[in-house]
N, C-alpha and C positions, 0 to 999 in steps of 0.2 A: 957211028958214034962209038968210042973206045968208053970201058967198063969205068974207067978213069973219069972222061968226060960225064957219063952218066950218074956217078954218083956224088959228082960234083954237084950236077944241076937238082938233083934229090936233096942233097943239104940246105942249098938258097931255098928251095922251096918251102922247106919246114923252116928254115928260119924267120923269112916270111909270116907265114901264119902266124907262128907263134908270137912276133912280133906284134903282128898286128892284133891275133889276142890279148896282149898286155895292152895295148893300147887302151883297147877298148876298157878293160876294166880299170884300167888307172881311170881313163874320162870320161865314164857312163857317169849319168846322173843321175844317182840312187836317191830315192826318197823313203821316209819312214812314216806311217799314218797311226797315232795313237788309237787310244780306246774310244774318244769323241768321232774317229774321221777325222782328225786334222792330219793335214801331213807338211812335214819337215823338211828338207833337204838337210844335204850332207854333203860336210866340205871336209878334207882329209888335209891333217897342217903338223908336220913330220911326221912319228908314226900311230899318233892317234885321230880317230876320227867322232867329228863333232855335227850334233846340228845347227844347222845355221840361224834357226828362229828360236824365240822362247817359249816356252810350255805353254800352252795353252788347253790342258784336259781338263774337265770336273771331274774325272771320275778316276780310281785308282785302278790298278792293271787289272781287279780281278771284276771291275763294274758296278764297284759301292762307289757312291755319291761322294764328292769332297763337301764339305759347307761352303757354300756361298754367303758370306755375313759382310753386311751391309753398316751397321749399326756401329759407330763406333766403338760406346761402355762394354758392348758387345764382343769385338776384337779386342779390347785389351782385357776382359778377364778369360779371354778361350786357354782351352787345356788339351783341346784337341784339332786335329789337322782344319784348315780353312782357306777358301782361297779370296781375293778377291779384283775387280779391277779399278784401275787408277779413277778416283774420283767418283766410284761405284758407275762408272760410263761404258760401258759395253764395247763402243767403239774402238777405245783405248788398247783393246785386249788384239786387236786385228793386227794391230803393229808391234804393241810393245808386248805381247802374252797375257798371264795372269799373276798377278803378286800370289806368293804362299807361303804360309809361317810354317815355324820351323817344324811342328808336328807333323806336317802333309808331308814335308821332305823326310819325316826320322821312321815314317809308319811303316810297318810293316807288309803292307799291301802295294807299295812301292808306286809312285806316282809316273816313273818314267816308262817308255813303251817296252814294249818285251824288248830285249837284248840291249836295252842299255840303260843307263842310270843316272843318276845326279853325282857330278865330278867332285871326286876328292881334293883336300888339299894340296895331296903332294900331285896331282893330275894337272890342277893349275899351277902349279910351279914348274911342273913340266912343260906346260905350255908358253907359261911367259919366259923361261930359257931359251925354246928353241927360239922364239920369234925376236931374241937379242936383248930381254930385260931392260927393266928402267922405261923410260917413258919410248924409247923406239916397238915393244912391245907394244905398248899402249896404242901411239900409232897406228901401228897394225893389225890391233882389236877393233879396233871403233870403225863406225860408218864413214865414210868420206862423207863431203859438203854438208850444207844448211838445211835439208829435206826435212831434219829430227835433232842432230845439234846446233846448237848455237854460232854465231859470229866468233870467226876464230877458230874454228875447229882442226886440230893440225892430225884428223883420220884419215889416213890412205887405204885404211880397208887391204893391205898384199895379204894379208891372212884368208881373206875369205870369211872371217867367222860374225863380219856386221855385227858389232855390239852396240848398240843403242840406248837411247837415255830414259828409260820408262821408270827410273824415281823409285818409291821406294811407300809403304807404310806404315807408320810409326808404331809402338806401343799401346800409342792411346791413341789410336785407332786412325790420326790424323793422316793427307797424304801431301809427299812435297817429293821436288826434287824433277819430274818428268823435263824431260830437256835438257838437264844440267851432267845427269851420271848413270852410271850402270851401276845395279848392287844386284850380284848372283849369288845366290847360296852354295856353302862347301857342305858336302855330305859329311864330311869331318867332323868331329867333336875332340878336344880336349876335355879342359872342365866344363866348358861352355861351347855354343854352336859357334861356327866360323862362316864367314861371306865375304865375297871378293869383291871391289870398289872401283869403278874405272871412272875419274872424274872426268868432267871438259877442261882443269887446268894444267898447268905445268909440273903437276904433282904424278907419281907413280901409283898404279894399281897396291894397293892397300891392303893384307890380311887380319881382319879384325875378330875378335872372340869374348863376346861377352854374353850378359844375359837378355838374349836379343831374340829368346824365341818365339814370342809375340809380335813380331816385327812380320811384315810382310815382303819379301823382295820376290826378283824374276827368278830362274832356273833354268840352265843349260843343260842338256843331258851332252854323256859321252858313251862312244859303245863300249861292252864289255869286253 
């Protein structure tokens, strides 16, 4: 075998590995487990990478309790973080997560698991870019078939990120909405809190900012 031929087959080989090292980490299937023991999966959708379910902690990253409030008159005079689930049903939380107002997301104890957060506005903008904007975005948020949305549902899920309709709680404390739409919280603030809206119709994801922080919706985290 000439020096030539030798350091030929020396290159295929490291390229090889190295190869196949990337593979690996592009397609391992990394999961994330909050402060409850839940864990997350992680789907990477250009170059940010996101969980694929919705929060489901009580407790904030350093191990104090979120409120759990049940009580309507209750949720709507709160002034500080709370979380709760659709219809106060427990079950509800296995699929859709836990609704949380806006103080549990603004707190300083940070609700998301170490190394990542609750997505910004311009984070979600970023996202519904890459995925083509307008309602092909949307498309590509949402869950495919009838499992969780409704008849008609035009979700193909190619993102990976399974957005689903777990609804939303209102101010006065009411809940509606499960089935119909996705409402996730932007860590953003202008004057007021921001949250992002994925309906079941022919309408586009929605950036809305009012005085909504008694409101309870889902949360996505994204990594830092």
């Amino acid at each position: 075998m000439t020096k030539k031929t030798l350091l030929f087959g020396i290159i295929i080989i490291l390229g090889t590995i190295l190869t196949t090292n990337c593979k690996k980490d592009k397609n391992k299937n990394d999961t994330v487990t909050d402060i409850d023991g839940n864990v997350y999966h992680i789907v990477t959708i250009g170059n940010q990478e996101w969980l694929v379910e919705n929060l489901k902690t009580t407790k904030y990253r350093n191990g104090d309790p979120i409120q759990n409030v049940t009580v309507d008159t209750s949720w709507s005079n709160l002034s500080a973080g709370a979380y709760s689930n659709y219809n106060n049903n427990s079950s509800y939380a296995d699929t859709y997560g836990h609704l949380y107002n806006w103080y549990a997301v603004n707190d300083s104890r940070k609700i998301a698991p170490d190394g990542w957060h609750v997505a910004t506005d311009s984070e979600w903008n970023t996202l519904y870019t890459y995925l083509g904007g307008g309602n092909a975005a949307r498309d590509k948020l949402k869950e495919s078939g009838t499992a969780h949305w409704p008849s008609g549902n035009t979700g193909n899920n190619n993102s990976g990120f399974t957005a689903l309709p777990g609804g939303d709680r209102d101010m006065d404390g009411t809940f509606k909405g499960v089935g119909l739409y996705s409402v996730f919280w932007s860590s953003s603030t202008s004057s007021h809190p921001l949250y992002e809206y994925i309906p079941n119709d022919n309408s586009f994801m929605t950036i809305v900012g009012f005085d909504i922080g008694r409101c309870g919706f889902s949360v996505r985290c994204i990594k830092d």
